[in-house]
C-alpha positions in Angstrom: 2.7 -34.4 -16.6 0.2 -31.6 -17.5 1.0 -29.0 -18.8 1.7 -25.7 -16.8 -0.5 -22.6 -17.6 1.6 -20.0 -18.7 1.3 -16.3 -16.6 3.3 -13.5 -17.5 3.5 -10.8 -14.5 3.6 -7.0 -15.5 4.8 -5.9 -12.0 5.8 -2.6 -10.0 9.3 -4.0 -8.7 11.4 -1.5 -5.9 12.8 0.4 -6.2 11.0 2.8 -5.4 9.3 1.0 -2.5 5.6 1.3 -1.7 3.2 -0.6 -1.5 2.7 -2.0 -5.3 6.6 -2.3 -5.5 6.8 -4.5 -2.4 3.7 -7.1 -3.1 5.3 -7.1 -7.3 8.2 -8.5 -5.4 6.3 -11.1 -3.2 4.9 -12.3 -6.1 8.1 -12.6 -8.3 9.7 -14.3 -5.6 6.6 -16.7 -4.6 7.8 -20.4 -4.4 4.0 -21.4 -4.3 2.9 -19.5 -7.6 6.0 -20.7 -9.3 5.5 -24.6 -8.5 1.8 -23.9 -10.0 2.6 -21.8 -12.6 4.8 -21.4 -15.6 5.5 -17.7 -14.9 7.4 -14.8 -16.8 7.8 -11.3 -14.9 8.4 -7.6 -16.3 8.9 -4.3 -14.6 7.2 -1.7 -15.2 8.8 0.7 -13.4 10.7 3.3 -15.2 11.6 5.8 -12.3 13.5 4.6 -8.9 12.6 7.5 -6.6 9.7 8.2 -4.8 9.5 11.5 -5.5 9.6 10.9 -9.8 7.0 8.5 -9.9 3.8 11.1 -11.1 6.6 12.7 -13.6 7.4 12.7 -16.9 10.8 12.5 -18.1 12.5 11.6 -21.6 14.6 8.8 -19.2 10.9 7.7 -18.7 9.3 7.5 -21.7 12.7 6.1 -23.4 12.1 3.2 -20.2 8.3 2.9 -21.9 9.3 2.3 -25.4 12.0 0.0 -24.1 8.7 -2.1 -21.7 6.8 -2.1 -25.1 8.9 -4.1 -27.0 10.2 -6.7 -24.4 6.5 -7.3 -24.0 5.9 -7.9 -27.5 9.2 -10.2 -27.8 7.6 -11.6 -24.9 4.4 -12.1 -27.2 5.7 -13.7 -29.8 8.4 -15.8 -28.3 5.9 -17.3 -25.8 2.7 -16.0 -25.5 0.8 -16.5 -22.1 -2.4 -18.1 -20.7 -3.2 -15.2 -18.9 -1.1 -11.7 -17.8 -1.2 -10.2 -14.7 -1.1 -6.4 -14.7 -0.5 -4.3 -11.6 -2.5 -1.3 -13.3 -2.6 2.4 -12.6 -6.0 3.9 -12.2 -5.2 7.0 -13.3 -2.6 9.8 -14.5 0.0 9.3 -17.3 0.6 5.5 -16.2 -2.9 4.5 -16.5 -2.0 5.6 -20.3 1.1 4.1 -20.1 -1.2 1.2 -19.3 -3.5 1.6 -21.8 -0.7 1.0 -24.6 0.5 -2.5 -22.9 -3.1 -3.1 -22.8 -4.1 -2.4 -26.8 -0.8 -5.1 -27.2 -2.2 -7.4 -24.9 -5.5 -7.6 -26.6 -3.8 -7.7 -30.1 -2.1 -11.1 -29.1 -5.3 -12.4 -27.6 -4.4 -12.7 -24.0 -6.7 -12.7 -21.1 -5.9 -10.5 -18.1 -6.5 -9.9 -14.9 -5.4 -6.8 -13.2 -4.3 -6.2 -9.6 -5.7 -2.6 -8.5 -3.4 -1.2 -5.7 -4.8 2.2 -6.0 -8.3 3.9 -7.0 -9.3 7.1 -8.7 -11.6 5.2 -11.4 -14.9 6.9 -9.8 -13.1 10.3 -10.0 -12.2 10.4 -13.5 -15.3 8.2 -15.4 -17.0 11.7 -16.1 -14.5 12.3 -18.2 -14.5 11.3 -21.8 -11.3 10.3 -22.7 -11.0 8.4 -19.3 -14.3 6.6 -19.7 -13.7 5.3 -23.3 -10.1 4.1 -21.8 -12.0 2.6 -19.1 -14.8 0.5 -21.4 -11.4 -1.0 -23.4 -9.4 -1.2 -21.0 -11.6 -3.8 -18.4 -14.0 -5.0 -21.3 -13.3 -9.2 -20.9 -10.8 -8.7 -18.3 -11.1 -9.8 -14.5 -9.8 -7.3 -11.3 -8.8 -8.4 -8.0 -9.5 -5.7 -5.5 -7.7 -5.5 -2.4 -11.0 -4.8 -0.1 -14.6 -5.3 -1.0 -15.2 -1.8 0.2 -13.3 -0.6 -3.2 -15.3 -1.6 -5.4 -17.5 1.2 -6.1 -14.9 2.6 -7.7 -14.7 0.4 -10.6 -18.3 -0.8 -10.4 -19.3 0.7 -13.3 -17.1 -1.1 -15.5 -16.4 -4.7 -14.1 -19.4 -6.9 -12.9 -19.3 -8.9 -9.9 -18.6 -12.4 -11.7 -15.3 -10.9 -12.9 -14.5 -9.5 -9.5 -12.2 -11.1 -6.7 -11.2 -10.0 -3.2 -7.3 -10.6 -1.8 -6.2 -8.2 0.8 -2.2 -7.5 0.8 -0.1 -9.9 3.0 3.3 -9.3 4.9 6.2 -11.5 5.4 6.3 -12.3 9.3 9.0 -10.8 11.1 11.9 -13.3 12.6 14.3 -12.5 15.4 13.8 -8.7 16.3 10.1 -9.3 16.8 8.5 -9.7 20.8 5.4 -9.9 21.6 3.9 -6.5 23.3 3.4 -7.9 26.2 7.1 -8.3 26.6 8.2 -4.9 25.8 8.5 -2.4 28.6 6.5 0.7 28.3 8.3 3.8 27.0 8.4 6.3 30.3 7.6 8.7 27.2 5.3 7.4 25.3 5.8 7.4 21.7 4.3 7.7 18.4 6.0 6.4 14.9 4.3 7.9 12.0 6.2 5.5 8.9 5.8 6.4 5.7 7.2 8.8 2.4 6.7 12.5 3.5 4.0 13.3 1.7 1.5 15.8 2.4 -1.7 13.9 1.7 -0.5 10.6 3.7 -1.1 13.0 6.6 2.4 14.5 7.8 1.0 18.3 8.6 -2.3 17.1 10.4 -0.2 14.9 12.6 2.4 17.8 13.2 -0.5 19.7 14.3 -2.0 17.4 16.0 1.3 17.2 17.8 1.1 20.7 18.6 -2.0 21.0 20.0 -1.1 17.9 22.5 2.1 20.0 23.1 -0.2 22.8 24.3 -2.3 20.5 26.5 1.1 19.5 28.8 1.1 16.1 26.8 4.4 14.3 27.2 5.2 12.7 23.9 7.8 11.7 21.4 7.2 11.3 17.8 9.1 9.9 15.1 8.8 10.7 11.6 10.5 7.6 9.1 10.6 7.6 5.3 12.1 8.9 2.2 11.2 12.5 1.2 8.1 13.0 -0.9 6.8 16.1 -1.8 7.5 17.0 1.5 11.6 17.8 1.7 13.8 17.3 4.9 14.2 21.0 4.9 10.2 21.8 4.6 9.2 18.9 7.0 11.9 21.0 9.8 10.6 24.3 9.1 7.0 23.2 9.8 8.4 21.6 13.1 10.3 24.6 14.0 6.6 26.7 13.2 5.4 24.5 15.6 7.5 24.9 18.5 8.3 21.1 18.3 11.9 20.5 18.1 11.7 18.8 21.1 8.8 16.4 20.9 9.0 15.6 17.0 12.2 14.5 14.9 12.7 13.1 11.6 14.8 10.2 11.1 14.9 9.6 7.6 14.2 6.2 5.9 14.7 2.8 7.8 15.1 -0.3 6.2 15.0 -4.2 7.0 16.1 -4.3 11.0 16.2 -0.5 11.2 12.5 -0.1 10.5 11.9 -3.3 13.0 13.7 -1.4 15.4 11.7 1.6 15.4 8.2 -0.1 15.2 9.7 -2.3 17.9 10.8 1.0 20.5 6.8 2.5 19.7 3.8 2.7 21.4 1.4 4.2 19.1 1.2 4.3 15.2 -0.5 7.7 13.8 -1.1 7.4 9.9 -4.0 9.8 9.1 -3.8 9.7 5.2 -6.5 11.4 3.0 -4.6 10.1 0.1 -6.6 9.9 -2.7 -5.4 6.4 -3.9 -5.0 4.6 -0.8 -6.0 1.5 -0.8 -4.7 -1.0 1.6 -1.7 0.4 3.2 1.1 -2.1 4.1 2.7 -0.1 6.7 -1.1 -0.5 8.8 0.2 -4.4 8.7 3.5 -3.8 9.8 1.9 -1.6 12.6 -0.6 -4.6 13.3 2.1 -7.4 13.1 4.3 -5.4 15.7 0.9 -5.2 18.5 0.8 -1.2 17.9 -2.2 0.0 18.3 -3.4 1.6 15.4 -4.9 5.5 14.6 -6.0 6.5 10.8 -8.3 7.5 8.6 -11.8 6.1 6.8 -10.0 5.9 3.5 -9.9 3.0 0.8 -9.7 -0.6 2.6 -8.4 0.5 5.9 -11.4 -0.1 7.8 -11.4 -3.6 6.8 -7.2 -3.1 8.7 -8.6 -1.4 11.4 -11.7 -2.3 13.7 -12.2 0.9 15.0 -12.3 1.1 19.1 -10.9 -2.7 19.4 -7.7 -2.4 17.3 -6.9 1.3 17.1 -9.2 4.2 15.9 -10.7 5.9 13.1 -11.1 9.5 12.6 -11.8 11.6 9.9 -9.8 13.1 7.6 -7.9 16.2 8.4 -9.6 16.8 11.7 -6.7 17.6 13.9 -9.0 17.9 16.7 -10.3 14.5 16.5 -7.0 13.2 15.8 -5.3 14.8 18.8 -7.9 13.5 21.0 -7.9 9.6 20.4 -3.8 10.2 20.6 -4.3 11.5 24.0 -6.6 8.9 25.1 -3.7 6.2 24.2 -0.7 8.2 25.5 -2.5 8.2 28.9 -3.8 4.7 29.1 -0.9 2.2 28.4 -3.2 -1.0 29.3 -5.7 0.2 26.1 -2.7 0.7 23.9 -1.7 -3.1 25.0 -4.8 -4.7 24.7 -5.3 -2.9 21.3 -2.0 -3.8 20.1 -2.6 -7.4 20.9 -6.1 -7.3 19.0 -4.4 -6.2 16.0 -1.9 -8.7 16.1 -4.3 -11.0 16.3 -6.2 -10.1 13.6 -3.1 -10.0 11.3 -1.8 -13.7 12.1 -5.6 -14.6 11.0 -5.8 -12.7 7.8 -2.6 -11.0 6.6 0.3 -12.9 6.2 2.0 -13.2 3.4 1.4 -17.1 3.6 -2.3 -16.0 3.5 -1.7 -13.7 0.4 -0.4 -16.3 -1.8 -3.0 -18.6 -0.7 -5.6 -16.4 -1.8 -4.3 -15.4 -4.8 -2.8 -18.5 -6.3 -6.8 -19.6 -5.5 -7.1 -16.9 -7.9 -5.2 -17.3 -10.3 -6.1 -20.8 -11.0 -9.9 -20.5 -10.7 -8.8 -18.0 -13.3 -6.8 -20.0 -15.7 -9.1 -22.7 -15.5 -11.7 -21.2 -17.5 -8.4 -19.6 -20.6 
């Protein structure tokens, strides 16, 4: 029998749960990769709450000294093929990085790095950054989730080394029915799911809500997800600002059939991000999977989710005006908001299921090994 290449995963594993955490876990778990592969995994989280992942903490860099040395037992007891990293573009992980990366290339191994955020373009000026930059993707290979992210790392990775694998989702079983099945809410209304974070959009929905409020809208809106930077007691003050208490409420975070449920009992999904590092958000999938017609922003890979006027809309970021307009246009017009849905469920039993993930990226990852 021939020999299995050996691949040793440097993963984001929950908790917390975004999107890096939840694909790290696909791939730990994946049947396919491990009947192909002779592969080793390691976590590289060191905090388990949302809200402590951009801080530094003794707990933290104690958990980094700790990562260090199981990689290099890792090293020397069996070194790998190749290692997949899950890399941070930025900020005091990307160092964190850096020092896994210096071991790495110590021991000889070849990597390829999974990029589920950007930022590269926005720190290259800087010299520190751009030296770590040149040593950290010299010889290496990145798989981007969209093609339309990689001018952020063009400068320092060729096309040759490049690859394209958008994100995937497990399909739902048992809770999930098609749109055209589900009733239409007498109310219609919107699920905005995700952390409460300021840049992912909370306050320009809120005052989107608000000025749909002031128009004689009827609505409901849900807000689901852990707190960010945004606390439970912030996120209500803004809402009682807003003279919302009755058309907005926040339900805190939903997990497994909870979250199903509430993406089930929607009409529309509002996500209007200006996130920085958002790439390919998974909750625009679970959106797509569950035939919701779809509203966001032009950020990262989302309009490779989102085909702007067939599944959902695009608008710009932070432009409440805009934003509150293509909301009105589905909360009056249930047959777009079911034709839409239907498109986007469409196009995520085409190209985004987790079946089609692991496809892709075992393709990947043995076109890569090929040439160790």
């Amino acid at each position: 029998m021939k020999n299995r290449k050996k691949i040793l995963f440097l993963l984001h594993i929950p908790p917390p749960i975004h999107g890096s955490s939840v694909i790290g876990q696909y791939l730990k778990d994946s049947d396919l990769l491990k009947q192909h592969f002779d592969c080793d995994h390691l976590n590289l989280l060191a905090s388990k709450k949302v809200s402590g992942t951009s801080k530094v903490s003794l707990n933290k860099i104690i958990g980094f000294v700790i990562i260090w040395f199981r990689l290099l037992l890792k090293l020397l007891k069996n070194k790998p093929d190749l290692c997949y990293l899950a890399i941070t573009s930025r900020g005091v992980a990307f160092f964190r990085d850096v020092l896994l990366i210096f071991l790495l290339k110590c021991f000889g191994v070849k990597r390829v790095y999974h990029m589920h955020n950007k930022g590269v373009s926005q720190c290259q000026q800087n010299y520190i950054y751009d030296r770590c930059y040149r040593f950290v993707f010299k010889d290496a290979r990145v798989i981007l989730l969209s093609r339309l992210l990689y001018a952020d790392v063009k400068k320092y990775i060729s096309e040759k080394d490049l690859y394209i694998c958008p994100n995937g989702i497990k399909r739902i079983t048992g809770l999930a029915k098609e749109f055209t099945e589900k009733p239409f809410n007498k109310v219609p209304k919107i699920l905005f799911l995700s952390n409460l974070i300021k840049s992912k959009g909370v306050f320009v929905l809120l005052e989107a809500c608000k000025l749909l409020k002031d128009r004689s809208i009827s609505f409901y809106c849900s807000f689901v997800g852990a707190e960010g930077d945004i606390s439970e007691s912030r996120f209500e003050q803004k809402i009682n600002e807003l003279s919302l208490t009755k058309q907005v409420k926040y339900l805190g975070k939903r997990y497994a059939n909870e979250k199903h449920i509430e993406f089930l009992n929607a009409d529309i999904f509002v996500f209007p991000t200006y996130y920085q590092k958002e790439c390919f958000p998974l909750v625009l999938l679970e959106s797509l999977q569950n035939n919701l017609p779809v509203i966001s922003t032009y950020e990262g890979g989302i309009p490779d989710l989102i085909d702007n006027g067939k599944s959902g809309f695009l608008v710009p970021q932070k432009e409440v005006l805009a934003l509150s307009k293509k909301i009105e246009i589905l909360l009056k017009n249930p047959l777009l908001r079911q034709k839409m849905g239907n498109e986007g469920r469409k196009k995520f039993d085409k190209e985004f299921t987790l079946q089609k993930f692991e496809q892709n990226m075992l393709h990947i990852l043995q076109e890569i090994t090929e040439k160790c």
